[in-house]
VMD Tcl script that builds the backbone (N, CA, C; Angstrom):
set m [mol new atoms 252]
animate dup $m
set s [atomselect $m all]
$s set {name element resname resid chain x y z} {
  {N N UNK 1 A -23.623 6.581 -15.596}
  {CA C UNK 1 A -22.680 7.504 -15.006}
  {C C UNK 1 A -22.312 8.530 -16.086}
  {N N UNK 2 A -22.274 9.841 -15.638}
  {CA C UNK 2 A -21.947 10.427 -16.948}
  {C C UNK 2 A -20.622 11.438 -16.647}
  {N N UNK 3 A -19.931 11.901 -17.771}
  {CA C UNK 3 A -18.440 12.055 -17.782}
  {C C UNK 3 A -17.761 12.394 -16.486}
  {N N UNK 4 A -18.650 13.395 -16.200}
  {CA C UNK 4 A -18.205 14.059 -15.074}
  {C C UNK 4 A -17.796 13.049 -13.854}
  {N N UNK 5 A -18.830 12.102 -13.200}
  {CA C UNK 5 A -18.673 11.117 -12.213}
  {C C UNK 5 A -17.382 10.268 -13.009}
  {N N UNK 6 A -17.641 9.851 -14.475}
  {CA C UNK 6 A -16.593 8.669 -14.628}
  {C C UNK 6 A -14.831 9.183 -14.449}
  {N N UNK 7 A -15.087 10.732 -14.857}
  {CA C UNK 7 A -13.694 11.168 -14.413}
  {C C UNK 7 A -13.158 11.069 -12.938}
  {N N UNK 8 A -14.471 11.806 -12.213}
  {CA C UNK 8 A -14.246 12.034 -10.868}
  {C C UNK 8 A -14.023 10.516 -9.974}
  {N N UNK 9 A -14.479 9.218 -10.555}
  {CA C UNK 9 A -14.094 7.825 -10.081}
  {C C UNK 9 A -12.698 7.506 -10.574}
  {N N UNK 10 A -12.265 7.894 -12.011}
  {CA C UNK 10 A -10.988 7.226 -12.462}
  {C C UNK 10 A -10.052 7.914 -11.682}
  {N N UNK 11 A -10.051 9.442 -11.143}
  {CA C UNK 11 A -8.925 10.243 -10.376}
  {C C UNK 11 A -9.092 9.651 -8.957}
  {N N UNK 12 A -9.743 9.454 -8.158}
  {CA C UNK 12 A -10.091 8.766 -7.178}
  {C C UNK 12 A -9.096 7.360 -6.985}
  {N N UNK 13 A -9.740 6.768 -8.080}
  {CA C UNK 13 A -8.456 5.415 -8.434}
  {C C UNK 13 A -7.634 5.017 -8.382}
  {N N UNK 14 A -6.826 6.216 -9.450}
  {CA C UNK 14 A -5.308 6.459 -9.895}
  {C C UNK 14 A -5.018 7.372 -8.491}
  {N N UNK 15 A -5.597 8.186 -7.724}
  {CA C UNK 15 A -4.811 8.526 -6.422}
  {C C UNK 15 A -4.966 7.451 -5.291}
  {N N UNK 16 A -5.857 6.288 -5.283}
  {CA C UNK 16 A -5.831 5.567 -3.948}
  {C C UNK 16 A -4.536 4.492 -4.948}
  {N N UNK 17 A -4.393 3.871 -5.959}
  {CA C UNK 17 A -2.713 3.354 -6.716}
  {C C UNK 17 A -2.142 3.705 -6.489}
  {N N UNK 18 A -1.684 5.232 -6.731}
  {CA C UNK 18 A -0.865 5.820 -6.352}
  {C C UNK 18 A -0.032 6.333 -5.187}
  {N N UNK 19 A -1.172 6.571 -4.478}
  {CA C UNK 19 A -0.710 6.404 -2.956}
  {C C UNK 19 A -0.370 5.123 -2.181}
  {N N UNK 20 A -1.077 3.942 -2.661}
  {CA C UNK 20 A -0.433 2.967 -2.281}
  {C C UNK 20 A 0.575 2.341 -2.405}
  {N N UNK 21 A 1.069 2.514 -4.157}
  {CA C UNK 21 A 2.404 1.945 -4.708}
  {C C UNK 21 A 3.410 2.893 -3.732}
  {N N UNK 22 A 2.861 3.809 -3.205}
  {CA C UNK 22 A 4.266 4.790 -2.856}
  {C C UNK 22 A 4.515 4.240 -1.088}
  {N N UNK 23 A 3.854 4.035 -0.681}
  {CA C UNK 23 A 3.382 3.033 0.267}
  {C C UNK 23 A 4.491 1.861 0.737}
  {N N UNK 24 A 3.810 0.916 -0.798}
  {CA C UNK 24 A 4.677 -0.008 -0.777}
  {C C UNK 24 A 6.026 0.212 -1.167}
  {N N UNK 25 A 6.530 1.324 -2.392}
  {CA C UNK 25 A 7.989 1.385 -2.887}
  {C C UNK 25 A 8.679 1.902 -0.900}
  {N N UNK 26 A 8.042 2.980 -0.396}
  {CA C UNK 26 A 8.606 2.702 0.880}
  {C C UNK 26 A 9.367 2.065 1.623}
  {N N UNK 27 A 8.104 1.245 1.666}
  {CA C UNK 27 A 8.838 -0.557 2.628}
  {C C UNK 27 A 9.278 -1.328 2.111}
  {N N UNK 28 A 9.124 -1.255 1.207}
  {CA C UNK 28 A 10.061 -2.460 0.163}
  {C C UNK 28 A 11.541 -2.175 0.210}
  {N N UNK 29 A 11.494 -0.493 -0.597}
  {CA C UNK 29 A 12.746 -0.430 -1.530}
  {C C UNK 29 A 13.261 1.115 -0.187}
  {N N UNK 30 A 13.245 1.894 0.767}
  {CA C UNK 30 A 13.451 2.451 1.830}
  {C C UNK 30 A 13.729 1.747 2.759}
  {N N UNK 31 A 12.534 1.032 3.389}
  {CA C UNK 31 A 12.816 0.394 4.937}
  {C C UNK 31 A 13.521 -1.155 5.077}
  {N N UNK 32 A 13.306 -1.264 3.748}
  {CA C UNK 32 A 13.959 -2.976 3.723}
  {C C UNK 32 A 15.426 -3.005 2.937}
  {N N UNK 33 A 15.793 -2.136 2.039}
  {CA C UNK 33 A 17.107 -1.931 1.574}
  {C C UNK 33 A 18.027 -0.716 2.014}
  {N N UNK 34 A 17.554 0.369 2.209}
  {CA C UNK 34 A 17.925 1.430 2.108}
  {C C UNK 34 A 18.535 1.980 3.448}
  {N N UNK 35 A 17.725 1.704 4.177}
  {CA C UNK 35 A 17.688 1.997 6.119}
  {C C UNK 35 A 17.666 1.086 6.770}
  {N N UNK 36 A 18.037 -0.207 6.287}
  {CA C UNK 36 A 18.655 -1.233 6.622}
  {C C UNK 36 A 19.769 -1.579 8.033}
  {N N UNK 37 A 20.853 -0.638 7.502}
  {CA C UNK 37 A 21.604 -0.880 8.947}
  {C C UNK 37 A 21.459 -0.026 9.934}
  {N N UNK 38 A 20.582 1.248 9.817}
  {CA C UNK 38 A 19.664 1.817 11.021}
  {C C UNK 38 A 19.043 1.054 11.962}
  {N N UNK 39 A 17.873 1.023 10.903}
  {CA C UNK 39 A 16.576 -0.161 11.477}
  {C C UNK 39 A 17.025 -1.487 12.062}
  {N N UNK 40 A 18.683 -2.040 12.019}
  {CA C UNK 40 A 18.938 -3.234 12.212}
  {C C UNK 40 A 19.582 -3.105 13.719}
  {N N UNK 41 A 19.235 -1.962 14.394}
  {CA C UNK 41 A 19.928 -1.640 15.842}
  {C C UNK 41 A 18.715 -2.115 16.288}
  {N N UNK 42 A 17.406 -1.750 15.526}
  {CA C UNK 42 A 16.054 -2.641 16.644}
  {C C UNK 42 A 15.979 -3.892 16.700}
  {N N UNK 43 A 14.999 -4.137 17.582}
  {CA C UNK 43 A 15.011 -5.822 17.649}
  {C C UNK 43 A 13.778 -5.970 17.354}
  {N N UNK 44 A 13.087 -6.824 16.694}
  {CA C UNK 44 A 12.180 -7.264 16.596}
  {C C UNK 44 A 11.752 -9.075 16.574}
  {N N UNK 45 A 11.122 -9.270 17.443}
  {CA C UNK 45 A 10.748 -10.736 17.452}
  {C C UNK 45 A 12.423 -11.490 17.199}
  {N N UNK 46 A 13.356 -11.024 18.278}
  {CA C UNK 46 A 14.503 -11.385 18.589}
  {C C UNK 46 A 15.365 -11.697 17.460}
  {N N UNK 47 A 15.081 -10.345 16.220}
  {CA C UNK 47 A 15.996 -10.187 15.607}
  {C C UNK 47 A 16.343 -8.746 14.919}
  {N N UNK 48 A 16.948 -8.529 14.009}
  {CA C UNK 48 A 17.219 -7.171 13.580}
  {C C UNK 48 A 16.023 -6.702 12.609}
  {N N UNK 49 A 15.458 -5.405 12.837}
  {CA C UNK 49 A 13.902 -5.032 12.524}
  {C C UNK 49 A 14.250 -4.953 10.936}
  {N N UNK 50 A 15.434 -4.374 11.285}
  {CA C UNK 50 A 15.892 -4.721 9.722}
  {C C UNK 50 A 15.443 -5.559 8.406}
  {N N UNK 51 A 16.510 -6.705 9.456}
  {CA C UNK 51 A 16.104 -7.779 8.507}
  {C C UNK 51 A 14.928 -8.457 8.124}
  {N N UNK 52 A 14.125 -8.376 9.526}
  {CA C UNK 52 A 12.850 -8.521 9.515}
  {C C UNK 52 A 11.920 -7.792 8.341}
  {N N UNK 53 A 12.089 -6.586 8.164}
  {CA C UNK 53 A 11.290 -5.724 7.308}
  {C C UNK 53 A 11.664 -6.371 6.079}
  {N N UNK 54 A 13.150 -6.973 5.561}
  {CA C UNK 54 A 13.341 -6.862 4.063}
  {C C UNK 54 A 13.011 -8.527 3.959}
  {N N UNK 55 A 12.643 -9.445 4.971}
  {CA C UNK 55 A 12.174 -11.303 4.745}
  {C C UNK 55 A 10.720 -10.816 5.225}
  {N N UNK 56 A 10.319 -10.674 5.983}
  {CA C UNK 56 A 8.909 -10.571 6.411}
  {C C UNK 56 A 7.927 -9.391 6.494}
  {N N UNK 57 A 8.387 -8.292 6.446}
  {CA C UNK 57 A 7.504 -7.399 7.165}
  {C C UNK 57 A 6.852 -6.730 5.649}
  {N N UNK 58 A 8.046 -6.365 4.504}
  {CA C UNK 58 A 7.085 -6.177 3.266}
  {C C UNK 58 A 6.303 -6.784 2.608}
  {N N UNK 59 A 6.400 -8.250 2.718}
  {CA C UNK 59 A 5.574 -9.289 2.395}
  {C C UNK 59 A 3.878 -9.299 2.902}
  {N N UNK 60 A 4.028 -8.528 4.650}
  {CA C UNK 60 A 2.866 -8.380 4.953}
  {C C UNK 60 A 2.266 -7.406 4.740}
  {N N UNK 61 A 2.924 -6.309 5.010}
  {CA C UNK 61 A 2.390 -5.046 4.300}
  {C C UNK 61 A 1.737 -4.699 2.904}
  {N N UNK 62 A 2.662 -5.401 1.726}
  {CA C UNK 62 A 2.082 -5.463 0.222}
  {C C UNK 62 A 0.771 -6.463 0.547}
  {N N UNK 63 A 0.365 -7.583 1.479}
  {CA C UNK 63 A -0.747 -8.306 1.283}
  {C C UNK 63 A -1.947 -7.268 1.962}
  {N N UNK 64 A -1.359 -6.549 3.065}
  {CA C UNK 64 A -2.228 -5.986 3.483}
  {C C UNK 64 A -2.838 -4.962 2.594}
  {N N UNK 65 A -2.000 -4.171 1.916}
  {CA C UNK 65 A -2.048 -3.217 1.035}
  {C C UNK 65 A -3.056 -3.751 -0.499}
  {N N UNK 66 A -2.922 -5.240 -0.349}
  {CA C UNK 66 A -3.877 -5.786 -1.297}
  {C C UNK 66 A -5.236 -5.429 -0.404}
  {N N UNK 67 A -5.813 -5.684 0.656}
  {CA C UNK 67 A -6.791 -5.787 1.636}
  {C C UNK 67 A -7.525 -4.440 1.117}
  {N N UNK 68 A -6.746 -3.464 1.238}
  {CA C UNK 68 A -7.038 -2.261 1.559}
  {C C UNK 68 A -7.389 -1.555 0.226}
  {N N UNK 69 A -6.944 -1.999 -0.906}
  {CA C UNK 69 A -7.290 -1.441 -2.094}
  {C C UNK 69 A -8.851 -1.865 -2.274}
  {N N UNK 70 A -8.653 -3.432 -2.008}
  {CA C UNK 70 A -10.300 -3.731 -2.367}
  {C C UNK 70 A -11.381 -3.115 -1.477}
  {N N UNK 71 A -10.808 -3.482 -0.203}
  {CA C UNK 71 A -11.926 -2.222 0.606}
  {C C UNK 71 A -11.996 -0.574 -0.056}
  {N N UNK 72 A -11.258 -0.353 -0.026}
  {CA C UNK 72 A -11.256 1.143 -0.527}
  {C C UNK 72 A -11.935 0.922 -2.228}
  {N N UNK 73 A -11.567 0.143 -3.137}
  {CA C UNK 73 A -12.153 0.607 -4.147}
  {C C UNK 73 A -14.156 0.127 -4.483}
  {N N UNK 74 A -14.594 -1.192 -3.077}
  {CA C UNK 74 A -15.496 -1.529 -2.790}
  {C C UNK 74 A -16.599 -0.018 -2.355}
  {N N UNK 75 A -15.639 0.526 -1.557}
  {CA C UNK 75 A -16.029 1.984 -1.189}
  {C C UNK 75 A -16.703 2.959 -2.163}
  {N N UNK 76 A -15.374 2.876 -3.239}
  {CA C UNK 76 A -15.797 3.996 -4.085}
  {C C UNK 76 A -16.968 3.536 -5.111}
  {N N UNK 77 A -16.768 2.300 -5.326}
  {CA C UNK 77 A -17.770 1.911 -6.405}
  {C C UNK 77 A -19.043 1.966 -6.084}
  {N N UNK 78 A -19.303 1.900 -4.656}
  {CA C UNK 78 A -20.613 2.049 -3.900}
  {C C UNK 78 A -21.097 3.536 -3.910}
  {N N UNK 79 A -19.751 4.353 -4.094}
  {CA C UNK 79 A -19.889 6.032 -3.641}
  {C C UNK 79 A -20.625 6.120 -5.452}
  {N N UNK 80 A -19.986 6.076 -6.537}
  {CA C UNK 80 A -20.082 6.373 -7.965}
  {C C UNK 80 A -21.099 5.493 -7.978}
  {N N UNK 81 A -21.942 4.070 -7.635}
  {CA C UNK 81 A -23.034 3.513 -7.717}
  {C C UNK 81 A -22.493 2.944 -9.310}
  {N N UNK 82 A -21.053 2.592 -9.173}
  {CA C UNK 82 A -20.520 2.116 -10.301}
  {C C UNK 82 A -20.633 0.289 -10.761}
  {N N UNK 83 A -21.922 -0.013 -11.375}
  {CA C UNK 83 A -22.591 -1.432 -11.664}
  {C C UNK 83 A -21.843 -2.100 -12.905}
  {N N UNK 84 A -20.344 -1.776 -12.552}
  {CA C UNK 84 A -19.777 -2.594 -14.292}
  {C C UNK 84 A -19.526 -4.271 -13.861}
}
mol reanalyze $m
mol bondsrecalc $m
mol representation Tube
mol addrep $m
């Protein structure tokens, strides 16, 4: 791989991280603390979506968000033909 590709894979990287941490700071630290007693007028699975989001729902999201990095960086390494 030469500079050019190894740059053009590491920015690739650091923007699919980046976009994801922001992702997760979202639902974590927005939809589960922040907008809390909004979100807690919905109901979800016969309780407040609220609360739901800040015991369960970021928990699934950050695993999913694990899912999705490896697909996505499976992607790119195939795109850069990156054999490390």
């Amino acid at each position: 791989m030469n500079e050019h590709q190894r740059q053009s894979y590491w920015r690739a990287n650091t923007a699919l991280i980046r976009n994801l941490l922001i992702i997760w700071g979202l639902v974590s630290l927005v939809f589960s603390i922040l907008l809390v007693q909004p979100l807690n007028q919905l109901r979800f699975f016969g309780v407040p979506f609220g609360f739901w989001m800040a015991q369960q729902g970021s928990i699934l999201v950050f695993v999913a968000l694990i899912f999705i990095y490896a697909f996505q960086m499976d992607k790119l390494d195939r795109k850069y033909n990156n054999k490390q």
